[in-house]
N, C-alpha and C positions, 0 to 999 in steps of 0.2 A: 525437531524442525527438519524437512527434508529436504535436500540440496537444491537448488534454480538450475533447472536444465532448458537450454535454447530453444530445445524441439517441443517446443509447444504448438498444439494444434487451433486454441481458442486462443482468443484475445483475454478473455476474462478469468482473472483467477482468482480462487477465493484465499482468505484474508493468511492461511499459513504458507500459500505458496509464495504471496507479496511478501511477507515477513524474511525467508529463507532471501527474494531478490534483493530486496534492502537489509540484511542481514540486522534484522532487528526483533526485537518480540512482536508478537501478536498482539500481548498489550498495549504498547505502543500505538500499533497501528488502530486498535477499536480506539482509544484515547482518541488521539487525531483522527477519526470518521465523526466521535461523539463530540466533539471540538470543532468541528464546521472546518477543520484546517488540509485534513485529507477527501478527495472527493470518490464516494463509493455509491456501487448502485444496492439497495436491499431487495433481496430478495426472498417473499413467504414471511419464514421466523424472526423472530426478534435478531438472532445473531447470523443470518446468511447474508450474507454481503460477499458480494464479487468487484473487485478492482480491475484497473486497466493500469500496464505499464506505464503510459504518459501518466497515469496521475501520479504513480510514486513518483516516477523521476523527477514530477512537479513540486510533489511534496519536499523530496529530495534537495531539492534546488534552494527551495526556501529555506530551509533549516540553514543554510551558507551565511554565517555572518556576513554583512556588508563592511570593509573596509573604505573607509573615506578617505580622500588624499588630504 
């Protein structure tokens, strides 16, 4: 996994650079693309997919159990 560095020039990264920001596997993240639950764009091949920040941190968000008072 290669580290999340800030100076990023695109928007779009593909699926090991999202992994390294949300410091999770890769499997993870196809799981949740294949799972309707992370949103990614395909692109070409079967496994090119590029993400967008907002949508991890979406994904992110959601994983947060809800506590109810």
């Amino acid at each position: 996994m290669q580290p999340y560095t800030e100076n990023e020039s695109s928007p779009w990264w593909d699926v090991g650079r999202g992994a390294a920001y949300a410091r999770v596997s890769k499997k993870l993240l196809y799981r949740a693309i294949r799972g309707g639950k992370l949103k990614a764009a395909r692109i070409g091949g079967r496994r090119e997919v590029r993400l967008r920040r907002e949508w991890l941190d979406a994904f992110i968000e959601a994983q947060v159990p809800r506590i109810e008072p």
